[in-house]
Z-matrix of the N, CA and C atoms (Angstrom, degrees):
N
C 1 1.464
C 2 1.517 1 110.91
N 3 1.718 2 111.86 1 -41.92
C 4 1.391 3 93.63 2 179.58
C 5 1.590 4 124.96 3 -67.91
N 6 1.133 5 117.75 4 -36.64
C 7 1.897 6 142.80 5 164.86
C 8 1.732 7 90.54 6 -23.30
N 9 1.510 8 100.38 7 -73.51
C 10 1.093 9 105.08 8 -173.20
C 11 1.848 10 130.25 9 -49.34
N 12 1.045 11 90.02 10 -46.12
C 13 1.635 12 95.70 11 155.69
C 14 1.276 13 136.29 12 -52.35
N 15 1.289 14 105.92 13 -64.68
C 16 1.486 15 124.85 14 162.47
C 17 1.850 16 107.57 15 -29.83
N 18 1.273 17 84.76 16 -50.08
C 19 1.781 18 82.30 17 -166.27
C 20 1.610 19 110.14 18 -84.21
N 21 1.577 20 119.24 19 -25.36
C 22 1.149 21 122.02 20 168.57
C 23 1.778 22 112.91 21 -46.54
N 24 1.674 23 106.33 22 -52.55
C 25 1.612 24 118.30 23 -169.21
C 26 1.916 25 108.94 24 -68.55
N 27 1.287 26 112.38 25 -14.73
C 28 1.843 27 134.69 26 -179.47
C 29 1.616 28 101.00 27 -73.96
N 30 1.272 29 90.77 28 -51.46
C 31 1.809 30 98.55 29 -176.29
C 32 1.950 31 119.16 30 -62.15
N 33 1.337 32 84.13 31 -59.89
C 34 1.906 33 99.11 32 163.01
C 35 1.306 34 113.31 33 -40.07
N 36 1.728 35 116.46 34 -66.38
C 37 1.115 36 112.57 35 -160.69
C 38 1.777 37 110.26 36 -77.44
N 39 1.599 38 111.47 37 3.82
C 40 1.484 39 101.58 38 -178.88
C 41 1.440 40 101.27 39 -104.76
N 42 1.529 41 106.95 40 -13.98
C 43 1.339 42 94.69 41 177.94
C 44 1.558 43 130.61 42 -85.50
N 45 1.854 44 102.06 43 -1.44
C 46 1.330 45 113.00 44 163.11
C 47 1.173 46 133.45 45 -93.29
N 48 1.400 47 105.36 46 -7.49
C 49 1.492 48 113.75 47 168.20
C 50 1.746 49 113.44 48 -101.31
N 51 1.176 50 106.89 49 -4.70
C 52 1.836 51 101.79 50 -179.84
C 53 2.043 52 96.31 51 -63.72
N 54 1.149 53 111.81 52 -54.36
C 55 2.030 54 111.10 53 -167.63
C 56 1.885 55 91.50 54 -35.46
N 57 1.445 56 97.61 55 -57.54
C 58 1.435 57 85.64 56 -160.77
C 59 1.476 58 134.25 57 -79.81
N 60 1.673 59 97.90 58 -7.64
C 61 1.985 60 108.16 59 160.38
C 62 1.171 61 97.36 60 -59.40
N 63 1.788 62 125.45 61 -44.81
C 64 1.430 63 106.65 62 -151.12
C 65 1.666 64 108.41 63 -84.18
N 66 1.243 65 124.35 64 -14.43
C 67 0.808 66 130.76 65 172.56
C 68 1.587 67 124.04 66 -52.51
N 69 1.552 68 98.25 67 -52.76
C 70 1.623 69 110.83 68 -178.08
C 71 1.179 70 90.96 69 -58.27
N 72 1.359 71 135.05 70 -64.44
C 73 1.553 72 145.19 71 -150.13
C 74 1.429 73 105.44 72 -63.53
N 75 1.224 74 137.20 73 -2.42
C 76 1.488 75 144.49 74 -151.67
C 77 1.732 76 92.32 75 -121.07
N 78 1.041 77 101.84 76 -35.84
C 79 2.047 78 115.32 77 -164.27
C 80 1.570 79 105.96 78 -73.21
N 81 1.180 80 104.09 79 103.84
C 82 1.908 81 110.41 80 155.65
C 83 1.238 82 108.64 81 -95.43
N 84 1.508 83 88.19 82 149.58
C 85 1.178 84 104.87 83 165.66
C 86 1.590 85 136.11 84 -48.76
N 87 1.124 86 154.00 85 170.38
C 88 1.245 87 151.37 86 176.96
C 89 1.404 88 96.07 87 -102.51
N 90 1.941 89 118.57 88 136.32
C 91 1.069 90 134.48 89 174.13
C 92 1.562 91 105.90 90 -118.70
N 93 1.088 92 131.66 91 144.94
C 94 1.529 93 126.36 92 153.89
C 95 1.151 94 140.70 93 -64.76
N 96 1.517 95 168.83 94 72.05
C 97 1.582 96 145.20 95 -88.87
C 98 1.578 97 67.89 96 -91.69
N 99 1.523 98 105.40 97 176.37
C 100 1.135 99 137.77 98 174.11
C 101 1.702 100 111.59 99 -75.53
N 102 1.100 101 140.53 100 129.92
C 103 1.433 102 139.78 101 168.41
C 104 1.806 103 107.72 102 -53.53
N 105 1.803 104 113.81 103 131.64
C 106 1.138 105 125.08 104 167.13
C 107 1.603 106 112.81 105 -60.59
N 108 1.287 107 95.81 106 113.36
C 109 1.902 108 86.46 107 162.71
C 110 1.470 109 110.15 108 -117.83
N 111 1.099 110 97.51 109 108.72
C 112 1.895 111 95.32 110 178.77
C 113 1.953 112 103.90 111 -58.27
N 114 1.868 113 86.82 112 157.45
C 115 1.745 114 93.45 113 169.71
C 116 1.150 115 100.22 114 -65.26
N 117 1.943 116 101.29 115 172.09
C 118 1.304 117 128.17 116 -169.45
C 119 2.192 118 98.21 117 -77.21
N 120 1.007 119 115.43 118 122.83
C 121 1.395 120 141.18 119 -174.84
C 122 2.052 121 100.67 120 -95.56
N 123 1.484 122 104.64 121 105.95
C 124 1.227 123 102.07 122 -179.79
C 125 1.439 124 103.36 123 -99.49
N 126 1.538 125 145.47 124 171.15
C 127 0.943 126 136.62 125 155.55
C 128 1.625 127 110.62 126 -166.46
N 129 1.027 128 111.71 127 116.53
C 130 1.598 129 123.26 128 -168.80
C 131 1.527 130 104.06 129 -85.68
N 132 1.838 131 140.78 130 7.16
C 133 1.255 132 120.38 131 -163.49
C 134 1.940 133 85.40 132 -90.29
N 135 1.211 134 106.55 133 153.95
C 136 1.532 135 122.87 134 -169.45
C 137 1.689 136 120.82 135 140.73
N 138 1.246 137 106.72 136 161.09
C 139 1.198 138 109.65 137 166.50
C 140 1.945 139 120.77 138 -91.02
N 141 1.299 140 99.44 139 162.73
C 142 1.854 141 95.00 140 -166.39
C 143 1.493 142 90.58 141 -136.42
N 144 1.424 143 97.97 142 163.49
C 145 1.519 144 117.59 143 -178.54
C 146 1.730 145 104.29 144 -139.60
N 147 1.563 146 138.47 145 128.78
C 148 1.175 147 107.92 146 167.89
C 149 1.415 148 88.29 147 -159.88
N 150 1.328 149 105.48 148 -154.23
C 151 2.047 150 122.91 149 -152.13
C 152 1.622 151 74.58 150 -147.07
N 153 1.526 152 110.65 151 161.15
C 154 1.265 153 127.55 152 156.56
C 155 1.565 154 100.19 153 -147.13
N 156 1.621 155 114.72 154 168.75
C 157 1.789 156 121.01 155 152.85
C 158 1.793 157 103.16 156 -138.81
N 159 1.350 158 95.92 157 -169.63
C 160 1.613 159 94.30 158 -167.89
C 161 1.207 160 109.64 159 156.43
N 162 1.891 161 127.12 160 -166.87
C 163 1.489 162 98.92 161 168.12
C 164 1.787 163 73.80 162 -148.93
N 165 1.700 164 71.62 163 -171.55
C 166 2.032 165 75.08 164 -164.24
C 167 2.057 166 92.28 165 -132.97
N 168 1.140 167 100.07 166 173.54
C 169 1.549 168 105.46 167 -159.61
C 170 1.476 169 113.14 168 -152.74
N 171 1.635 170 122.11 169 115.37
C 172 1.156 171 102.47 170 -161.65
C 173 1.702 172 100.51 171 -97.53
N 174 1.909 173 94.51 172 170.35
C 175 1.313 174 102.96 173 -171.88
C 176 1.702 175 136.43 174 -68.16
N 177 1.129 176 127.71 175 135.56
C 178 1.650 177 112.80 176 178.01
C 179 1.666 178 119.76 177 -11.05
N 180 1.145 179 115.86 178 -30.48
C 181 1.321 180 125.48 179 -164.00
C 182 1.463 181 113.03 180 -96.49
N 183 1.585 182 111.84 181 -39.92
C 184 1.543 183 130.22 182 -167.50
C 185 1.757 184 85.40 183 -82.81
N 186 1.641 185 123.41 184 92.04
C 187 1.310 186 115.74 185 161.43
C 188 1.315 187 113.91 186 -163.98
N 189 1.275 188 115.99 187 33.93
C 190 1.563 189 127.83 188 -177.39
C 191 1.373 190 117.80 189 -32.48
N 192 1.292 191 91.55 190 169.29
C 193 1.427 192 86.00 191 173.38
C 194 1.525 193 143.39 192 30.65
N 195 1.833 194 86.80 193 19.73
C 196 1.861 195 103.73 194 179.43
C 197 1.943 196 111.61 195 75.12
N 198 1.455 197 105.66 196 10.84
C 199 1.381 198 90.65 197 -173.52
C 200 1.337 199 128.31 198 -74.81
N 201 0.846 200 126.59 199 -169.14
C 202 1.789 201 146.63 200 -164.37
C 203 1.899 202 95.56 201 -71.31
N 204 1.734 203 94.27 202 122.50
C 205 1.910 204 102.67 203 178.02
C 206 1.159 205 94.42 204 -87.96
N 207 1.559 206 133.16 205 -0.32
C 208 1.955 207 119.41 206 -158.95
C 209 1.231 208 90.06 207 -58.70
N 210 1.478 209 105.23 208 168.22
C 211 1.652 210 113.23 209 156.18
C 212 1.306 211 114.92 210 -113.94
N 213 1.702 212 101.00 211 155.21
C 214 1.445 213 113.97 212 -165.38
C 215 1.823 214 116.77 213 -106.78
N 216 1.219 215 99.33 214 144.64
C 217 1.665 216 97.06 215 -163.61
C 218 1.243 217 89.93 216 -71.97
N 219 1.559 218 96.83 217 153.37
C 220 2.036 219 115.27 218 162.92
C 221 1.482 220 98.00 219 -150.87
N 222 1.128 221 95.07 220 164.58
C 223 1.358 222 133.38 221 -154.19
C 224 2.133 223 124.13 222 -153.78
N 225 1.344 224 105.60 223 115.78
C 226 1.859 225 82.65 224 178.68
C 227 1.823 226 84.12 225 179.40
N 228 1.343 227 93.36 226 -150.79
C 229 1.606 228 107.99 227 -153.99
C 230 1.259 229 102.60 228 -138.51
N 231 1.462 230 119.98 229 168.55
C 232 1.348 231 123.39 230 -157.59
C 233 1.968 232 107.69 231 -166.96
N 234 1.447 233 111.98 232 117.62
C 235 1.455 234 101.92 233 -173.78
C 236 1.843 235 98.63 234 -116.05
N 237 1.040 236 110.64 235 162.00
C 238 1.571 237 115.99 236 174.50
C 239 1.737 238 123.27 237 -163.14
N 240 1.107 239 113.38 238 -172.64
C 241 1.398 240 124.59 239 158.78
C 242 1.457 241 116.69 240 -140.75
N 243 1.521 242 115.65 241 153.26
C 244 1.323 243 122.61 242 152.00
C 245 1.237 244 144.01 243 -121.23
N 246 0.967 245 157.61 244 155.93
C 247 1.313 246 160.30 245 165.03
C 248 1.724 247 126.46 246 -123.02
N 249 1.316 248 104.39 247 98.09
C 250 1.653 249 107.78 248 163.74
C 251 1.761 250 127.69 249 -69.32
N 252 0.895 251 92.18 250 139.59
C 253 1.516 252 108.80 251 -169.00
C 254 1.697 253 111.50 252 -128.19
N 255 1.272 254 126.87 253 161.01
C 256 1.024 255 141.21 254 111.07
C 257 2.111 256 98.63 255 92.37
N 258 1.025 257 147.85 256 -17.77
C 259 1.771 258 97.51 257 16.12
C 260 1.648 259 90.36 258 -139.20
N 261 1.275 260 124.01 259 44.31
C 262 1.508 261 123.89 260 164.20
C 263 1.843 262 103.54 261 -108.34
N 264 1.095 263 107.61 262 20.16
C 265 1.305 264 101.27 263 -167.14
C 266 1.604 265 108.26 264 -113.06
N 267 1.498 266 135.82 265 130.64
C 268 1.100 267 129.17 266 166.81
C 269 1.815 268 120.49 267 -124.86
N 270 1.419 269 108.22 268 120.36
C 271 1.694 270 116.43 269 177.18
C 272 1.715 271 78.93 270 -93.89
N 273 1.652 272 86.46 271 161.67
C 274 1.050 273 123.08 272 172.73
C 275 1.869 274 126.18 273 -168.45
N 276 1.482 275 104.29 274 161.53
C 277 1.531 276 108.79 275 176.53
C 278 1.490 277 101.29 276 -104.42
N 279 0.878 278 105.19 277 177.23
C 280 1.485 279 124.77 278 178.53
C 281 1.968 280 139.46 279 176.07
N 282 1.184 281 104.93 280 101.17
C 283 1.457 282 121.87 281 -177.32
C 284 1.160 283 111.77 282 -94.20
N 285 1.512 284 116.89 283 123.53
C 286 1.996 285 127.80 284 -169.90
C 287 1.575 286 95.58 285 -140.87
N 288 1.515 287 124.57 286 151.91
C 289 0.997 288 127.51 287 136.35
C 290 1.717 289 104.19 288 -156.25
N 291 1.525 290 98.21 289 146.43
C 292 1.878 291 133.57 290 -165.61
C 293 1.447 292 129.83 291 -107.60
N 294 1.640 293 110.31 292 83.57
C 295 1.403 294 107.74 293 -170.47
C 296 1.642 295 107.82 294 -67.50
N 297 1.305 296 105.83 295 127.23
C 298 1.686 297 129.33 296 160.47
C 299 1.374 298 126.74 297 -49.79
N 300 1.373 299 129.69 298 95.66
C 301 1.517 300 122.16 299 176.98
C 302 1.417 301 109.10 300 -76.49
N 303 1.721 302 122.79 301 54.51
C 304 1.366 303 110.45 302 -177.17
C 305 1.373 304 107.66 303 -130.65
N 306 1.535 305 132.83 304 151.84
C 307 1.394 306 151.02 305 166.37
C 308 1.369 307 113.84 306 -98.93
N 309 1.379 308 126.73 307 9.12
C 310 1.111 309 115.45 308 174.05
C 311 1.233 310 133.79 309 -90.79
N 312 1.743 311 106.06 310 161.28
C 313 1.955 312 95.12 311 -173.35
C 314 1.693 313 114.73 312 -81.64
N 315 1.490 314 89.59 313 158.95
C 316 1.398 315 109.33 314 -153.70
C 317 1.820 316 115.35 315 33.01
N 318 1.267 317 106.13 316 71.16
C 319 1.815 318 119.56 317 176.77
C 320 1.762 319 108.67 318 -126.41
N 321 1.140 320 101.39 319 114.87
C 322 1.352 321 104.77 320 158.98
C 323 1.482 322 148.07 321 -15.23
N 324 1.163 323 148.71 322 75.61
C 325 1.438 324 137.09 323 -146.63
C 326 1.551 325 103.16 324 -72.00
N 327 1.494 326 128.82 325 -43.16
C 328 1.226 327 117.33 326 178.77
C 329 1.325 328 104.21 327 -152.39
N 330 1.328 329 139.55 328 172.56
C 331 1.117 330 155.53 329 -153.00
C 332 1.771 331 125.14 330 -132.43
N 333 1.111 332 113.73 331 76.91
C 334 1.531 333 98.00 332 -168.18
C 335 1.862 334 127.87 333 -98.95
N 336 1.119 335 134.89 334 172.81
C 337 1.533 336 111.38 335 158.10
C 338 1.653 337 111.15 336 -170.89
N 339 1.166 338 116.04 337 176.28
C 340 1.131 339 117.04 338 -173.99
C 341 1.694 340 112.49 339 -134.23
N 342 1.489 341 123.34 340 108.22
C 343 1.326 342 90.15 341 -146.58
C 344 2.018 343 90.13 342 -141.76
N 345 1.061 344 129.92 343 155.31
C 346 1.183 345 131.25 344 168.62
C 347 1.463 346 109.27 345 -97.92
N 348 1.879 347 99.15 346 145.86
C 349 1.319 348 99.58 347 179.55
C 350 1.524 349 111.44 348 -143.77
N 351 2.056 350 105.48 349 161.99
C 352 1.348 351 92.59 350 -171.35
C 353 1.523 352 100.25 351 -133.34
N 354 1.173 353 115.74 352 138.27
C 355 1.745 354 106.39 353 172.38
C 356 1.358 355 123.41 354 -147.88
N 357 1.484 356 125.04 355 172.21
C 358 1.447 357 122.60 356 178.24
C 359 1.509 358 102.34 357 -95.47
N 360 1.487 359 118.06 358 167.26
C 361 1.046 360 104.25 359 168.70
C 362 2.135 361 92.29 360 -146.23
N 363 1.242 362 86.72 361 172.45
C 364 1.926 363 84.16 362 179.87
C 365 1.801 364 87.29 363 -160.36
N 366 1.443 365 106.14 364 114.33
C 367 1.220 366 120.53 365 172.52
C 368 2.232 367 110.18 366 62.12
N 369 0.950 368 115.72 367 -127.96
C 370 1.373 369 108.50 368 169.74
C 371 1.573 370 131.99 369 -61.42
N 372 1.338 371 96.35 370 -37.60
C 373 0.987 372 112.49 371 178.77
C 374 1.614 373 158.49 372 -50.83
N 375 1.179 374 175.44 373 25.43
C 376 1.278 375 154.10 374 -54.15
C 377 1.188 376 117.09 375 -159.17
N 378 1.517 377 126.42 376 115.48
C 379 1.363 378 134.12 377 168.05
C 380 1.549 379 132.57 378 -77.07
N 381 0.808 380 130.38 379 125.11
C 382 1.604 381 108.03 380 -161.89
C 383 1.642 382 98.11 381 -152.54
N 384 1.711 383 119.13 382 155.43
C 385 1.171 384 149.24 383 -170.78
C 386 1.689 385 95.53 384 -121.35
N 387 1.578 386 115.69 385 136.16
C 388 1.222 387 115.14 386 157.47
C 389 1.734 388 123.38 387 -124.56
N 390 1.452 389 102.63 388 -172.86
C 391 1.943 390 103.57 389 171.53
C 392 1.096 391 98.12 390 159.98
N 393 1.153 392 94.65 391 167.93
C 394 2.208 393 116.53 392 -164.69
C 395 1.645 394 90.79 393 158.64
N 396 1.847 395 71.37 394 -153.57
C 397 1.709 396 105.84 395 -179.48
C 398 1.248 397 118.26 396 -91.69
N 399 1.325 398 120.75 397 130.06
C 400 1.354 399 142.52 398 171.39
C 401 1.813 400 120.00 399 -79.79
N 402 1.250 401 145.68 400 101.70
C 403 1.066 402 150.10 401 144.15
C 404 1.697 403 140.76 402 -65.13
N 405 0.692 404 131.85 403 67.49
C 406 1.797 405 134.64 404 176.99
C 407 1.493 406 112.82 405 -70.46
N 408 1.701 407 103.46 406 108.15
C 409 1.611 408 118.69 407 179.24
C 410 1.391 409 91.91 408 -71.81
N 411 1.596 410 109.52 409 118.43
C 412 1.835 411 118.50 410 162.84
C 413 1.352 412 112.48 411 -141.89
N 414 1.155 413 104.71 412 58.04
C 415 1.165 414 105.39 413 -150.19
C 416 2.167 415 100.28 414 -98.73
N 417 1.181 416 134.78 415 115.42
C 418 1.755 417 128.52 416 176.64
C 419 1.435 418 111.85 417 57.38
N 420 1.250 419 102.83 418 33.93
C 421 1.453 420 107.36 419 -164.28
C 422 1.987 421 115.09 420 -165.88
N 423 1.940 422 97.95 421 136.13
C 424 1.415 423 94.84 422 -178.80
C 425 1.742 424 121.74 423 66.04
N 426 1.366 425 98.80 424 15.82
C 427 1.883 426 84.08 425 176.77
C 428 1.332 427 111.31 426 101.97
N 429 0.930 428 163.06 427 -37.41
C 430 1.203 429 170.89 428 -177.56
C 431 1.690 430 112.65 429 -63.22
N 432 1.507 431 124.98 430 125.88
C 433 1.390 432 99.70 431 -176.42
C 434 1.788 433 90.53 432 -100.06
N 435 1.295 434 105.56 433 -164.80
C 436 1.546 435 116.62 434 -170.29
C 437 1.636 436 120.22 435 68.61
N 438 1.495 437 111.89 436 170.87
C 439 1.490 438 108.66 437 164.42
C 440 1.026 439 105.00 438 -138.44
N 441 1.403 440 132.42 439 56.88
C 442 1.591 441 124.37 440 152.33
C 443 1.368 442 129.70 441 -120.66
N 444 1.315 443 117.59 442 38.43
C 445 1.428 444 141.85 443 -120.35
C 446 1.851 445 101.84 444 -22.01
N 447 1.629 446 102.04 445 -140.94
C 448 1.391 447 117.86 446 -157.45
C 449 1.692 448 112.18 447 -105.28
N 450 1.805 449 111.35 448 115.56
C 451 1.508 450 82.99 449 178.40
C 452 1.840 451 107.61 450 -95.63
N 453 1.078 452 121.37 451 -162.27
C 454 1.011 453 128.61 452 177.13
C 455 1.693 454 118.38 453 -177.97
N 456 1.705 455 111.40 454 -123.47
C 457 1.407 456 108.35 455 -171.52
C 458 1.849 457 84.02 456 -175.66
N 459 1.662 458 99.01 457 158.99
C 460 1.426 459 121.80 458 -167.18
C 461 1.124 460 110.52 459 -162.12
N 462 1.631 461 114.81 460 140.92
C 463 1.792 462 122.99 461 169.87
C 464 1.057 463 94.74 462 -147.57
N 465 1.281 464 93.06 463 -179.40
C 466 1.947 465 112.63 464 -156.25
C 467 1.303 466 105.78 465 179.90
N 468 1.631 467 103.84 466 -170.17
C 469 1.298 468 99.06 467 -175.87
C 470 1.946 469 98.01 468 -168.40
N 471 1.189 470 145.71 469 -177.16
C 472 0.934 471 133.73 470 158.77
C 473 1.710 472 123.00 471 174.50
N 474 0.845 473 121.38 472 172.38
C 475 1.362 474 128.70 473 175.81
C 476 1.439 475 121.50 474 -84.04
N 477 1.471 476 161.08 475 122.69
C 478 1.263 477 146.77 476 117.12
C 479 0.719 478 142.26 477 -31.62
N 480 1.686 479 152.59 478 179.41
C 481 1.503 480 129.56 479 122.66
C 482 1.736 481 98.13 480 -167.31
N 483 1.446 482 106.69 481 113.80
C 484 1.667 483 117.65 482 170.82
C 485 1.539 484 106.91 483 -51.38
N 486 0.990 485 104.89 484 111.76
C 487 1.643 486 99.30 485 148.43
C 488 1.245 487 146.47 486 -121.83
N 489 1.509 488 103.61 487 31.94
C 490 1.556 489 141.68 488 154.66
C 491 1.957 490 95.99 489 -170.77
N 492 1.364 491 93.19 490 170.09
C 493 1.599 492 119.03 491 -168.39
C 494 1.710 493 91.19 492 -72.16
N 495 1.271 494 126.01 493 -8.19
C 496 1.777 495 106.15 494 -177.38
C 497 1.659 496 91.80 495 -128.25
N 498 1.400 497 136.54 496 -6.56
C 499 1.389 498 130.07 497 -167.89
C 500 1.255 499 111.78 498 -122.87
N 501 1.176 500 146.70 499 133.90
C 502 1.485 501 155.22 500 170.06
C 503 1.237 502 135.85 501 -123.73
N 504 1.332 503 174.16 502 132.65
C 505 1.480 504 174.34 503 161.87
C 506 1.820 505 110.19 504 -88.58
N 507 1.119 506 94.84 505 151.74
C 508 1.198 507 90.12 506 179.47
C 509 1.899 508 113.63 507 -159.63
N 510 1.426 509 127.26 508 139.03
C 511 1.564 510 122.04 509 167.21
C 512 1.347 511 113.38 510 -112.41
N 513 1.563 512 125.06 511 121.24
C 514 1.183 513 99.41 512 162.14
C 515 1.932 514 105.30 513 -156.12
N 516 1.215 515 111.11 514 157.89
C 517 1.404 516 124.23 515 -172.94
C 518 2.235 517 104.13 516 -80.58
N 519 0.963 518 87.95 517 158.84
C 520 1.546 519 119.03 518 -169.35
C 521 1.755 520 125.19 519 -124.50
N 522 0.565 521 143.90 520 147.51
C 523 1.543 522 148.48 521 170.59
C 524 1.147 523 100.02 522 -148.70
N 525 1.597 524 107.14 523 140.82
C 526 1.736 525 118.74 524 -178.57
C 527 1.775 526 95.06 525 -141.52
N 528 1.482 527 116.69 526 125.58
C 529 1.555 528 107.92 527 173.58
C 530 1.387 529 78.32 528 -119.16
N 531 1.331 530 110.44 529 147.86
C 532 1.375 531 123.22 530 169.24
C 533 2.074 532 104.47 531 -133.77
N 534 1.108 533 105.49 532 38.92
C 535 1.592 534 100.05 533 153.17
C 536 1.503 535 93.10 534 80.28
N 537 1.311 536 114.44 535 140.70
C 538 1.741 537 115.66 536 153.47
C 539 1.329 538 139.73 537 -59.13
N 540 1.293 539 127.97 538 136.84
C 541 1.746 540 105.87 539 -159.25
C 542 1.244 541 81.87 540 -132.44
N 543 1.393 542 108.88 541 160.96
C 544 1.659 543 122.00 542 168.18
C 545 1.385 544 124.85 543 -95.06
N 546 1.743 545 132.33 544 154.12
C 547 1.136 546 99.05 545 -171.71
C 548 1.741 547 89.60 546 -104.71
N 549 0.949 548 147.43 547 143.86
C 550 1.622 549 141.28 548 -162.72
C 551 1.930 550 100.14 549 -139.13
N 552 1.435 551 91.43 550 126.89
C 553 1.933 552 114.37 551 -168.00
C 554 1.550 553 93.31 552 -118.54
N 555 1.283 554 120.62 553 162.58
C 556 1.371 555 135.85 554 -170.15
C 557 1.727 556 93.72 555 -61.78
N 558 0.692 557 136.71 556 -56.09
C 559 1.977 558 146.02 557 173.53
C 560 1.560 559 106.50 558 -57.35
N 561 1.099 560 133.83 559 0.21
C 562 1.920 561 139.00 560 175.31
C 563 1.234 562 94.39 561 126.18
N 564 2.091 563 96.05 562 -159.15
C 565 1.176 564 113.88 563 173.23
C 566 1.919 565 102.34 564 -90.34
N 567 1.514 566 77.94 565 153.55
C 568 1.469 567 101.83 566 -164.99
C 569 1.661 568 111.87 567 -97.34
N 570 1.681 569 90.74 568 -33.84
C 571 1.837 570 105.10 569 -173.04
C 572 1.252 571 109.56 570 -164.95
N 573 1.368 572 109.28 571 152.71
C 574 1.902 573 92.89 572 158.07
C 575 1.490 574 98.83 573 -144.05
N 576 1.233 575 111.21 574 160.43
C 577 1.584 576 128.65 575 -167.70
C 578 1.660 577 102.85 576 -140.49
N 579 1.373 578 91.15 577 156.56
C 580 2.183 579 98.84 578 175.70
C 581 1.544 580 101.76 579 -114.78
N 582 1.560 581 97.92 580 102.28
C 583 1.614 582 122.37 581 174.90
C 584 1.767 583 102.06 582 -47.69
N 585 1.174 584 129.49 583 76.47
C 586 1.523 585 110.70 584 171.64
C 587 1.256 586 105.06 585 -130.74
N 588 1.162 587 120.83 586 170.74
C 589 1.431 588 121.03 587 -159.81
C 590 1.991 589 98.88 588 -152.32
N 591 1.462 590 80.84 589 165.52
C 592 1.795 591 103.04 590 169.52
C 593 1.204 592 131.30 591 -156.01
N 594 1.192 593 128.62 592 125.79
C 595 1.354 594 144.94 593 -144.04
C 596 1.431 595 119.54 594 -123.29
N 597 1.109 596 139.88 595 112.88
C 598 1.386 597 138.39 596 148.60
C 599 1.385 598 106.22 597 -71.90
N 600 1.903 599 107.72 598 155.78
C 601 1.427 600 93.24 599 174.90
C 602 1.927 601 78.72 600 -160.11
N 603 1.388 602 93.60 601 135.65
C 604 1.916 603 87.89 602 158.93
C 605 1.563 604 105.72 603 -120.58
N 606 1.087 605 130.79 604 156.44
C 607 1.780 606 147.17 605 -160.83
C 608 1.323 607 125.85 606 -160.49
N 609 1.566 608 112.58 607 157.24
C 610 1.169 609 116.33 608 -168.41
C 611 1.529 610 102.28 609 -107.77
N 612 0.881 611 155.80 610 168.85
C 613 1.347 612 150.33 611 122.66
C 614 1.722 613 127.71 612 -110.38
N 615 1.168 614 131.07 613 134.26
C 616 1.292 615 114.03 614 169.83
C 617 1.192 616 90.73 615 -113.44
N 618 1.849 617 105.44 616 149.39
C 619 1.575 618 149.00 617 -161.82
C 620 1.698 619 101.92 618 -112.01
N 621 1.413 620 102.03 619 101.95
C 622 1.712 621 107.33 620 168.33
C 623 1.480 622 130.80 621 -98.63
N 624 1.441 623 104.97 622 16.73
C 625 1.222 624 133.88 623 159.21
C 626 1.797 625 119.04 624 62.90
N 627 1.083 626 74.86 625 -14.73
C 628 1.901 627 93.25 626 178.62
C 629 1.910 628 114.31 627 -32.10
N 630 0.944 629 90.85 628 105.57
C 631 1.775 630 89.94 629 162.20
C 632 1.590 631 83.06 630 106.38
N 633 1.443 632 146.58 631 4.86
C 634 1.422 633 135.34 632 -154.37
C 635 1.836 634 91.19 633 -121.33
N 636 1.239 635 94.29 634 123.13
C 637 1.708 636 115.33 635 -172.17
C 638 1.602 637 109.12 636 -51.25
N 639 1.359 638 111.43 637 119.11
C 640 1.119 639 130.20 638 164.60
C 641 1.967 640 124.89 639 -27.51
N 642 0.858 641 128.58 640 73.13
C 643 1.800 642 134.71 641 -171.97
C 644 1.588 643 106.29 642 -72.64
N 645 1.399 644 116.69 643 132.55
C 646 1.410 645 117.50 644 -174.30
C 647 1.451 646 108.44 645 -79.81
N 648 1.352 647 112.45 646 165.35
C 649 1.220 648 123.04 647 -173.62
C 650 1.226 649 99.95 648 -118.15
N 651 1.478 650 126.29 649 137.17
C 652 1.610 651 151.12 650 160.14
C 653 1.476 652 118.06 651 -74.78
């Protein structure tokens, strides 16, 4: 009888303590979730300011008088805007002009244009096609008579790439035809040649983001 007891009061008392083993055994710890960081958000709509250098190269045609094909360094600045769309898509404006480190006859002093542009872009990156108006500074200088220099027309094309939300780099090629000109000596014309040119150029731009939609922060 006592056995029996004994073991009756073993049973009770385990069966009041099993809720609360299982309880402990049930309990995790508390973790913190991890903080959201959204991906990196590129967006090119804004206005830009930048510098470029490069050299420029005249055309099969532009070589009168047997002169010199080298190419001549340039150097200058460039302001614009953009706008993304659609939404890998970016139009844009764009105003450049390229002082000429050259002394040569009948050579261009600087290079200017005004040109619209359109490109894809995928993450930082940006491909783009350009065109407009073409300008050639010839102005009392190098052969050329008049002073209002040369207008014409220009396309291109080039690369981007953000490498922060306000800074960018960029390479891209140029073409400038500025029309055939004559070369004219007290006795007539002597020759005529097609003033066109080609340009590499690499550049900086800084991005002031202006007008570019507000993105939330996490």
């Amino acid at each position: 009888m006592k056995k029996i007891l004994l073991g009756t009061v073993a049973l009770i008392a385990l069966g009041a303590t099993a809720p609360a083993l299982a309880a402990d055994l049930a309990a995790r710890p508390y973790t913190k979730a991890p903080a959201y960081v959204p991906a990196p958000i590129y967006n090119w709509t804004g206005f830009y300011l930048g510098g470029h250098v490069g050299g420029s190269f005249r055309g099969d045609d532009n070589n009168v008088f047997g002169g010199s094909r080298d190419g001549s360094f340039l150097g200058g600045v460039q302001v614009g805007y953009d706008n993304q769309f659609a939404p890998n898509w970016v139009f844009g404006l764009e105003a450049n002009y390229s002082f000429k480190d050259t002394n040569g006859f009948f050579a261009n002093r600087g290079l200017g244009s005004v040109t619209g542009r359109l490109g894809y872009t995928w993450g930082p990156a940006l491909l783009y096609v350009k065109g407009g108006y073409g300008w050639a500074d010839t102005r009392f200088s190098n052969g050329f008579g008049g002073d209002g220099g040369r207008d014409g027309y220009t396309v291109g094309g080039g690369l981007e790439y953000l490498f922060t939300q306000n800074w960018s780099g960029k390479i891209e090629y140029q073409y400038y035809d500025f029309g055939n000109v004559n070369v004219i000596a007290p006795g007539g014309i002597v020759g005529r040649f097609r003033n066109d040119e080609h340009t590499i150029k690499v550049g900086l731009n800084y991005r002031f983001n202006w007008g570019a939609p507000v993105v939330a922060k996490y």
